[in-house]
N, C-alpha and C positions, 0 to 999 in steps of 0.2 A: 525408551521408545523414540523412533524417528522425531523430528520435526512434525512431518505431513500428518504424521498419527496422531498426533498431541493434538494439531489444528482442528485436524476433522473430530476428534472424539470433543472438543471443544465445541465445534459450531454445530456437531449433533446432539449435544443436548440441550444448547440453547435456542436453534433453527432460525432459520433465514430472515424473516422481521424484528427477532429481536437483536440479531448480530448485525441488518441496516440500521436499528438505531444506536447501537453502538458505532459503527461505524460512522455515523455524525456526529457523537460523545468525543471518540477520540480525534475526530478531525477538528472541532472545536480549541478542542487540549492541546492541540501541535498550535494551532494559529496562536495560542494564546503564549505556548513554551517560547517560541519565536519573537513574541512582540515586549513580552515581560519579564522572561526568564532566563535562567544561566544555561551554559552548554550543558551541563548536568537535567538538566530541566529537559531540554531539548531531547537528548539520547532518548535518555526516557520514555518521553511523549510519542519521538520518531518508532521506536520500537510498539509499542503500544498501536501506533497507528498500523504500524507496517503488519503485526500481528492479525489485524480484522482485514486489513486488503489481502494479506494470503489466505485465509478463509475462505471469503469469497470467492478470491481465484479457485481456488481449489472447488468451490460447488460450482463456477459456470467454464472451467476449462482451462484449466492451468495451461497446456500446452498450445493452444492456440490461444490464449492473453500475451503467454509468452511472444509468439511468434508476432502481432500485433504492434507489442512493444518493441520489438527489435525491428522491424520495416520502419517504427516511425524515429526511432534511432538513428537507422540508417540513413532516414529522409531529415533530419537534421543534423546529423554529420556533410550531407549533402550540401544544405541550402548556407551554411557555415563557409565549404570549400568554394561556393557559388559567389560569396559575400551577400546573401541574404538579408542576414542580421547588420552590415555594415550602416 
């Protein structure tokens, strides 16, 4: 099975409160893999995380998240060329 199919048949049997508290669970785990732990640690943790944030994308609008994230992309690739960040 897909990706999207695994996700969703995932976050439909768990549903939407209990995959926001996962989603604090592994946001936790990443902070932690980052401060304490080895790139192994990290992968790991990243995936895990990235797993419940495509979830969620996927129940409030994968394709306009998407599109969201790519304007604010684009709006810091912008303020970069600007020297913004200088």
């Amino acid at each position: 099975p897909s990706h999207d199919r695994v996700r969703r048949a995932i976050f439909n049997h768990f549903g939407l409160e209990n995959q926001i508290d996962k989603l604090f669970e592994e946001y936790r785990e990443v902070l932690m893999a980052f401060l304490y732990g080895n790139e192994s640690d990290r992968k790991e943790e990243l995936a895990d995380l990235k797993n419940i944030v495509e979830q969620l994308a996927g129940y409030y609008g994968r394709e306009e998240i998407e599109s969201l994230q790519h304007g604010k992309n684009l709006r810091t690739l912008a303020r970069i060329k600007e020297g913004y960040y200088e």
